[in-house]
N, C-alpha and C positions, 0 to 999 in steps of 0.2 A: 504494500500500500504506500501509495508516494507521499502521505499527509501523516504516517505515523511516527512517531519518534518516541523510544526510548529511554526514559531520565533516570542514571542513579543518583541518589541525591538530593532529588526534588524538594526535600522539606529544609535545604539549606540555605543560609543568604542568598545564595546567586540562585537557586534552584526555585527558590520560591517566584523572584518577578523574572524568573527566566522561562518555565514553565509558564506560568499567566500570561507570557508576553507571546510565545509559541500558541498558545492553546488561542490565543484572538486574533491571531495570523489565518489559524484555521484549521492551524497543525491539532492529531488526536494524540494527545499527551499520556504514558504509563509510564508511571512511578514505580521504579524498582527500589523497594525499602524492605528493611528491617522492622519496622514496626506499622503493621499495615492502618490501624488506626489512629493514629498518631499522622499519618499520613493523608489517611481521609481527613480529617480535621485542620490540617497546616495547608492542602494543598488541595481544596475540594473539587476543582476545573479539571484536575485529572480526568480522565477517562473510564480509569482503573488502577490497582493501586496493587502488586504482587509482591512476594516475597522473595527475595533474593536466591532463595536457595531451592524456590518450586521452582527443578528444573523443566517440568513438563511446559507449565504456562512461560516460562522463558524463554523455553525454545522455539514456542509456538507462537509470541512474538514479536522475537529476534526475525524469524523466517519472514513476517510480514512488513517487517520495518523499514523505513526509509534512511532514518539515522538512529545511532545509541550516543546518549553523553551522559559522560560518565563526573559528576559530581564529588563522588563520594570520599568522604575520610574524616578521623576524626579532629577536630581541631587543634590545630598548634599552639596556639594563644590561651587556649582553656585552665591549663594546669601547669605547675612547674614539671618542667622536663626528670623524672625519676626515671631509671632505666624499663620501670615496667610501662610509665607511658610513651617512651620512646618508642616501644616494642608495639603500643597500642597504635602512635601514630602512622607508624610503618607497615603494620598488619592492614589497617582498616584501607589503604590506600592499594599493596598490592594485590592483599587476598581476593578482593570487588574487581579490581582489573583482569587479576588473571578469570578472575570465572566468567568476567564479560567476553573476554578475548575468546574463550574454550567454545562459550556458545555461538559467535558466532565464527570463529573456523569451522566449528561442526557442523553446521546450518548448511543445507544443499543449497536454501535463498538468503543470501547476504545481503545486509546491510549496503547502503553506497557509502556508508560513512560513518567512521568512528572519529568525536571529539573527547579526547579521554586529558583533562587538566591537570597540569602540572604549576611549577612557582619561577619565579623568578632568583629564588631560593639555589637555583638549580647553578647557579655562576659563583654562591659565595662570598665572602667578601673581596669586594675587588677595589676599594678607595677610589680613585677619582677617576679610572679608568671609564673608559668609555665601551660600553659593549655593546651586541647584538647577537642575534640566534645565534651567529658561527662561532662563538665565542665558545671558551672551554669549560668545564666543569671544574665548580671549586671543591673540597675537600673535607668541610666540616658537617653538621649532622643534619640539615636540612637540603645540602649539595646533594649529599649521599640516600638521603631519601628520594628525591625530585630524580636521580638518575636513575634508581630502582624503578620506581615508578615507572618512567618513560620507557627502560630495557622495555616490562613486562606488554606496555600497551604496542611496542614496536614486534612483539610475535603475530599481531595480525596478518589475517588475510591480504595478502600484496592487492589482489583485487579491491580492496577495501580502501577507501580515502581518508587516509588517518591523520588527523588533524590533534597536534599538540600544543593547547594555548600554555604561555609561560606566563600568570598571572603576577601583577605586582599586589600591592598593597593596595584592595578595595576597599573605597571609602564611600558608605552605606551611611544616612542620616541616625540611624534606627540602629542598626547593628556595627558589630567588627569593630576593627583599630580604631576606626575615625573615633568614633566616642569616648576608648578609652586613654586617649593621647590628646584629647580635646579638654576634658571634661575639668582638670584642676585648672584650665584658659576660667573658667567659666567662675572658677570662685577665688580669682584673683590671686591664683597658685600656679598660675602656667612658667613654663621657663624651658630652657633647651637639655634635651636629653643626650646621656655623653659628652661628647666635645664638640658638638653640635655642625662637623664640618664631613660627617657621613651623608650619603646621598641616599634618597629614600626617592624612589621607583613607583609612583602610585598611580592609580585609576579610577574614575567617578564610577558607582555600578552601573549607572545606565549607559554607560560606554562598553561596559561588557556585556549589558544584554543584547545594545547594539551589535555587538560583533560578531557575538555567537549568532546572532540573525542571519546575517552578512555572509558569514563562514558555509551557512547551509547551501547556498546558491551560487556561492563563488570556486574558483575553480584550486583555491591556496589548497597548500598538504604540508604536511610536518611542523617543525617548531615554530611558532611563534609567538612573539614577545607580544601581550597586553599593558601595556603601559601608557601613560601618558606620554607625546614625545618631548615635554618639558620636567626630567626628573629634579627633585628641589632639594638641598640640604636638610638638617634639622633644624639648626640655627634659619633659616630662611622662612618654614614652616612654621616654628613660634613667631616669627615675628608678622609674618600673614593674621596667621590666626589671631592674634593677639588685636591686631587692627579690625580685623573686622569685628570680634565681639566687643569692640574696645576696652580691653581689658587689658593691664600692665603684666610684663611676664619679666621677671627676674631672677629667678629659681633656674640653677645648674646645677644637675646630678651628677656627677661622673659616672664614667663608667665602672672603676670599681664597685661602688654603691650597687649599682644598677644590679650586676653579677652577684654581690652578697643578697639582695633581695630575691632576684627570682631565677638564681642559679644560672643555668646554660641556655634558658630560652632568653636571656638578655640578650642575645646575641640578636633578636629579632631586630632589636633598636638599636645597636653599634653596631652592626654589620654596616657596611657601604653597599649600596650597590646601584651605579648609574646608567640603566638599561634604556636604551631606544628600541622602538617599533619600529626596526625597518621593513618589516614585510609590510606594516599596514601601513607606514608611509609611502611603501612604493606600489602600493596597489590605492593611494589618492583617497585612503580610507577618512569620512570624513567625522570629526569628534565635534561629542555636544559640549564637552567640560575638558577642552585639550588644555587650558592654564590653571594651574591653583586657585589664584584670586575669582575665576568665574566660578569653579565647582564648590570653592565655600559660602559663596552666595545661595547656592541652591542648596547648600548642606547644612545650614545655619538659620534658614529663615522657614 
């Protein structure tokens, strides 16, 4: 069926007005979850709503699908990095992959197209360097996931158009980073995180619902970078923010601090990392919130 699509993930930030946003296209939306009720209630436009692990209803439609996107995983941000949620956040991303991948090689009718998501995570810290997809893999525990990851979604069917977004740092009014990196702006506690001269790689969500739209009809395959193509420091970020909620911000944490507070997932906010979208720059891709200063207008009012 040319109008069906696949979601695992569906009840997640980008899943929810990603799905919503498919399903009023005209697209028939199945929600492949873990918890099917939980499901019906976050995501009711779905169509249907199965279980990850019924292979029968999986199979049967994978075989009917136009496209599968794969959402799913558990979140990075949630908890301090212990070696057991490390293990959680790596399981939950490859184990969904590979079982998407299995069903549909297995499938006599394939898919035209797997969007299976990855991070921008996947380069590492790189300082002021300038990158893009052909760039290399960095080395520490979010590189090293992001590249498992992608291994497992690149066993697909060659037949299959598999499309890997490198997502940055989506900034959601409601949900995600944006709020909690915003929110001491707000009670006149803002100030720059680390040494505030790392580059942070972000993206409005409705630019990535945009995309993922875009991606269904376009003819792109493999890696690409979701990013704004104006990445911005931290220090540059406070002081945005700061102006627009006009709110004074003069609070410096270091990075030491940052690492005694929440361990190894500090790394999320000292990392560097300054990524362009050159594929969607060079396919003239067009953005609704390509500068900071306009997507905080929409993210703050």
């Amino acid at each position: 069926m040319k109008n069906l699509i696949l979601i695992a993930g569906a009840t997640g930030m980008i899943g929810k007005k990603l799905s919503q946003e498919l399903y009023n296209y005209g697209y028939q939306i199945i929600s492949i979850t873990r918890n099917i009720e939980k499901s019906k209630y976050v995501v009711p436009w779905c169509d249907n709503h199965i279980d990850y692990l019924n292979n029968k209803e999986l199979d049967r439609y994978i075989a009917q699908s136009y496209a599968v996107i794969n959402l799913a995983g558990t979140s990075i941000a949630a908890k301090r990095w212990t070696e057991s949620y490390k293990r959680e956040i790596i399981n939950s991303r490859i184990e969904t992959t590979k079982l998407l991948v299995s069903a549909i090689n297995n499938s006599l009718a394939k898919p035209q197209i797997l969007i299976n998501t990855s991070a921008i995570g996947y380069y590492g810290n790189t300082s002021d360097q300038l990158i893009d997809e052909s760039s290399s893999n960095g080395n520490d525990f979010l590189a090293t996931v992001t590249s498992m990851w992608e291994k497992e979604a690149k066993q697909v069917d060659p037949t299959v158009r598999l499309i890997i977004p490198r997502l940055g740092v989506v900034f959601d009014s409601k949900e995600g980073a944006f709020n909690k990196i915003t929110l001491p702006f707000k009670y006149c506690l803002g100030g720059v995180l680390g040494n505030g001269n790392q580059w942070m790689s972000w993206i409005h969500i409705d630019d990535i619902i945009k995309i993922f739209v875009w991606l269904l009809s376009s003819s792109v395959r493999g890696t690409i970078n979701c990013t704004s193509p104006y990445p911005i420091t931290m220090k540059e970020y406070a002081k945005l923010v700061s102006r627009a909620l006009h709110k004074p911000y003069f609070l410096t944490i270091p990075a030491l601090v940052l690492r005694l507070v929440l361990g190894e997932s500090s790394e999320m906010i000292t990392n560097s990392c300054r990524a362009m979208p050159k594929t969607l720059l060079a396919n003239e891709f067009q953005y609704k919130y390509d500068e900071l200063e306009k997507a905080l207008q929409a993210l703050l009012n």
